[in-house]
C-alpha positions in Angstrom: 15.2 43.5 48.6 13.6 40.4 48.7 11.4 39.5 45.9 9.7 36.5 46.7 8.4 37.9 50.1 6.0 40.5 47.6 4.7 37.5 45.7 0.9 36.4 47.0 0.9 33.2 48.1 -1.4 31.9 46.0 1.4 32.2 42.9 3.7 29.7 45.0 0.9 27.3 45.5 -0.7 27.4 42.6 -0.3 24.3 40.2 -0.3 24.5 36.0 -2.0 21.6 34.2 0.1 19.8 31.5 -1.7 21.5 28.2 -3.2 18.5 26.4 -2.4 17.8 23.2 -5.3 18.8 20.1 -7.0 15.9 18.7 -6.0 15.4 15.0 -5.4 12.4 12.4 -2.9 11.7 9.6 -4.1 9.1 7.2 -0.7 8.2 5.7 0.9 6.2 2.6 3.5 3.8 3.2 4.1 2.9 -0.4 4.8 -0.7 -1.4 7.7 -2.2 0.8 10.6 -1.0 0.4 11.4 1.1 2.9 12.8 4.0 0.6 10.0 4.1 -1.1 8.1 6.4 1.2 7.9 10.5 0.9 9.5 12.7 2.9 6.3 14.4 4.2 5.2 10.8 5.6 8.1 11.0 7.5 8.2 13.9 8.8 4.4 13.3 9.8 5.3 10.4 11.7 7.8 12.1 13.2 4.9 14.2 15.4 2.9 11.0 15.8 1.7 10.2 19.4 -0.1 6.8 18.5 0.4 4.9 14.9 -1.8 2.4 13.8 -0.5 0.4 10.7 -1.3 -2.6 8.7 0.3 -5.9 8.0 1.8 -4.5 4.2 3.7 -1.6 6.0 7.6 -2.2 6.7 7.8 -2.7 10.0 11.3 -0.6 10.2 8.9 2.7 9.0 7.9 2.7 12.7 11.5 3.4 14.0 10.1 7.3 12.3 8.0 7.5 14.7 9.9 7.0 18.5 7.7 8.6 20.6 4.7 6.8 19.5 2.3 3.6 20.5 2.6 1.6 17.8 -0.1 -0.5 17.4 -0.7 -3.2 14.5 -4.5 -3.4 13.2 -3.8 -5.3 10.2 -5.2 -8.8 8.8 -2.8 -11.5 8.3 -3.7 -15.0 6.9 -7.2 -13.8 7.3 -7.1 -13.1 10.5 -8.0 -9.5 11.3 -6.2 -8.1 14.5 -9.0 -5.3 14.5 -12.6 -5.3 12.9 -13.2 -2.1 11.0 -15.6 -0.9 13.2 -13.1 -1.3 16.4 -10.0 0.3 14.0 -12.7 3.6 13.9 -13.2 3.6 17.8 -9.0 3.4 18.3 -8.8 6.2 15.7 -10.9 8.8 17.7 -10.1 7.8 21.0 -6.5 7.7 20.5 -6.7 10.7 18.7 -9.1 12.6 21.9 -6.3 11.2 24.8 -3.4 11.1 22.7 -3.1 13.7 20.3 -2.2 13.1 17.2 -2.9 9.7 15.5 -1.4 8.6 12.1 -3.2 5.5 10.3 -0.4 3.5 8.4 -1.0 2.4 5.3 0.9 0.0 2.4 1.0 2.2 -1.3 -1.6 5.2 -1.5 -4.5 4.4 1.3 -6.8 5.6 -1.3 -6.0 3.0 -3.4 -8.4 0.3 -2.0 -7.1 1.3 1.4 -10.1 2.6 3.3 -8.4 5.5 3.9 -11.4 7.8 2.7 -13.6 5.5 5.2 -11.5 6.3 7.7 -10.9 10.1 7.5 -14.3 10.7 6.9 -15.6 9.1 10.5 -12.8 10.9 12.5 -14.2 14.3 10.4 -18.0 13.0 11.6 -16.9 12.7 15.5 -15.3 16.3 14.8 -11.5 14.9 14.7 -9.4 17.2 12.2 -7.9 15.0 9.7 -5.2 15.2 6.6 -4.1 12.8 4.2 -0.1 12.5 2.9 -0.2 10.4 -0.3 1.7 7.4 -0.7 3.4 5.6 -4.1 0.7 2.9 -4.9 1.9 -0.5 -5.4 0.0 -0.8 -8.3 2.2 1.4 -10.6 5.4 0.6 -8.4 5.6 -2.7 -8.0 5.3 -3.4 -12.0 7.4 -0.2 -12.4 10.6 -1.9 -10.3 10.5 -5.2 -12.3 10.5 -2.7 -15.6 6.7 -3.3 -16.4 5.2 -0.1 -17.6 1.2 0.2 -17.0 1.2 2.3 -20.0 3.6 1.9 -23.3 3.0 3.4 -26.7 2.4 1.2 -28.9 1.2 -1.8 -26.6 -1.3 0.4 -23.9 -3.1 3.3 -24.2 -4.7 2.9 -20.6 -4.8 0.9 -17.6 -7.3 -0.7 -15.4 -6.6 -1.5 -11.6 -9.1 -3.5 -10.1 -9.7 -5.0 -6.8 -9.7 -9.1 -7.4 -12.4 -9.5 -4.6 -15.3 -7.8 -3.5 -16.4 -7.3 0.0 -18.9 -9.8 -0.8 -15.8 -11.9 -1.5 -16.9 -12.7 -5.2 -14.6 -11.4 -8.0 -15.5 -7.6 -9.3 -17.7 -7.1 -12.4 -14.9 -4.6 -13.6 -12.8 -7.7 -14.3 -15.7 -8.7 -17.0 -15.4 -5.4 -18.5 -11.5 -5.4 -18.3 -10.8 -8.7 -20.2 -12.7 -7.2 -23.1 -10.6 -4.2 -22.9 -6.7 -3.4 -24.7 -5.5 -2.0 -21.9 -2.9 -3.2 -19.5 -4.9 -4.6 -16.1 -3.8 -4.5 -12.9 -5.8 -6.7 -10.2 -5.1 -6.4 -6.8 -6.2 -9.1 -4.2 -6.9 -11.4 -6.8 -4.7 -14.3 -6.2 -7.7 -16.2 -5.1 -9.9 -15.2 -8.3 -6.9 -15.9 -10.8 -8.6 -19.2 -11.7 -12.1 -17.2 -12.7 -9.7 -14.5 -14.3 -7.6 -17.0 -16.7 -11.1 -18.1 -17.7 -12.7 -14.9 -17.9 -9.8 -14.0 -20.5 -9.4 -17.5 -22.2 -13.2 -16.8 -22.9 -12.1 -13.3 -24.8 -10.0 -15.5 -26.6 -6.7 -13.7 -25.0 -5.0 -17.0 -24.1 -1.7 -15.7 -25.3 -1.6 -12.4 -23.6 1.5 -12.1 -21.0 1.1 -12.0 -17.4 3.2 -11.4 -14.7 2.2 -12.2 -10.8 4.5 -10.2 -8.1 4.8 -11.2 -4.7 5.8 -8.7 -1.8 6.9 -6.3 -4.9 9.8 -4.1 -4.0 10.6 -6.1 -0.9 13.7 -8.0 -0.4 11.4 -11.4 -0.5 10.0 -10.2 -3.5 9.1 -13.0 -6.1 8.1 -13.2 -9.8 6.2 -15.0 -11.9 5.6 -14.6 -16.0 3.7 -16.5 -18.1 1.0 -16.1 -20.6 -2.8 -16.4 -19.7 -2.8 -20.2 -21.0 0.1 -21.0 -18.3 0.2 -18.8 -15.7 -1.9 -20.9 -13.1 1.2 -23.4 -13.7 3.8 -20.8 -13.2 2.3 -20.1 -9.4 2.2 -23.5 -8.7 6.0 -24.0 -9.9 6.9 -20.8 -8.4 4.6 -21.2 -4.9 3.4 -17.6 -5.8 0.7 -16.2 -3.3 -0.8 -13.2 -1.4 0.3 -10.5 -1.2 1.0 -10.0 -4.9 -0.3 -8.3 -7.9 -1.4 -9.7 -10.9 -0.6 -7.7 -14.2 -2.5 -8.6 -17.5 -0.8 -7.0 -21.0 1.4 -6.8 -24.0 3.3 -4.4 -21.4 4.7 -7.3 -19.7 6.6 -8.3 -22.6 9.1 -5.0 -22.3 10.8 -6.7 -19.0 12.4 -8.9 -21.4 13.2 -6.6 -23.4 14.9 -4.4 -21.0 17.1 -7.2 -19.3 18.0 -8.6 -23.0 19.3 -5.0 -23.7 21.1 -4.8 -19.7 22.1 -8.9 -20.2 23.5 -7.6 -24.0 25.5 -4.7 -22.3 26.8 -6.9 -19.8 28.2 -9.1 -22.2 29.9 -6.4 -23.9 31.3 -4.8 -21.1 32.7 -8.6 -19.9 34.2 -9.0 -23.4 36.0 -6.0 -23.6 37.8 -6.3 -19.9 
């Protein structure tokens, strides 16, 4: 019996559109360089990305997680923005309407002065469903991997982190309040403030407090500077420290030492005794 002669016609002829993908957008922490330093759940996200769009503190290799993707970079370098904010929105919903799914790549937690919230929140407005997948912010990380704790008994009971510049480009009021403060401070974006912050501090009279300045923390290029308020704009001259890098202000600085006289001590020991 043949089969196909009872089919209609119109069966043979008839021609299924490709289902298109649903909209959606992932909002995504990178965490602070290294590339093992990001969560599973990232990658598995970027693993179902159709289009990512990351910034210019994301590792670059983080992309190979994504295969099937456009990969697209929207971030500023040297201040030189690749994308204005307002076009970065546009790519976000479009991409997201003919692609699929769009993940925004961001260095550390992108709702850590990452625009991340901006971001979800005018996808959500054009009717784009969103999601957000944490990332490990640099601001604990980064001090955390050269053995500076934010928080130590004894030395910190709290911890500010502050963004060094303002959208207006002048540094934050919270840096006023800060300097007054005991607690450890974090400032991040401030290497072109750290003049106005040694005097901000100098005038709380906290010339002696220690400071460290990291540069592309956790990276393989990472560099480090430590000083004390009264010589730390010499220490990034010496060291040609600059952006990206954080800038951590505390008594909590002082336990990196401490740690690698105990590791150097060990060392020692272990040498002697071979």
């Amino acid at each position: 019996m043949n089969l196909e002669n009872n089919i209609p016609k119109e069966v043979h002829t008839k021609v299924f559109p490709l289902r298109k993908k649903s909209p959606f957008f992932s909002v995504i922490g990178a965490g602070p360089g290294d590339l093992e330093l990001i969560t599973l759940k990232a990658i598995k996200a970027l693993g179902t990305a159709d289009v990512v769009l990351y910034d210019a503190l994301v590792n670059p290799e983080l992309l190979e997680y994504a295969p099937n993707a456009e990969h697209i970079f929207v971030g500023k370098r040297k201040g030189c923005y690749a994308y204005q904010q307002e076009q970065i929105n546009e790519l976000i919903v479009n991409r997201a309407r003919t692609h699929g799914h769009v993940v925004r790549l961001k260095g550390g937690d992108p709702f850590v002065f990452g625009r991340g919230a901006e971001e979800m929140e005018y996808a959500a407005d054009h009717g784009i469903p969103t999601k957000m997948i944490p990332g490990i912010s640099s601001c604990i990380a980064v001090p955390s991997a050269q053995n500076i704790p934010v928080t130590k008994r004894n030395s910190a009971e709290s911890f500010w982190v502050i963004t060094g510049t303002t959208k207006a480009h002048k540094l934050s009021q919270d840096v006023h309040l800060a300097a007054k403060s005991s607690a450890t401070v974090v400032i991040l974006m401030g290497m072109s403030k750290l003049p106005e912050i040694v005097a901000l501090f100098k005038k709380e009279g906290k010339s002696e407090i220690p400071v460290a300045i990291i540069q592309n923390g956790t990276r393989e290029d990472e560099k480090i500077g430590i000083g004390t308020i009264d010589t730390i704009l010499e220490v990034v001259q010496v060291e040609k420290l600059a952006n990206p890098a954080i800038i951590i202000i505390g008594e909590v600085v002082n336990h990196r030492a401490s740690i690698q006289k105990v590791v150097e001590s060990n060392i020692y020991e272990l040498s002697s005794e071979v």
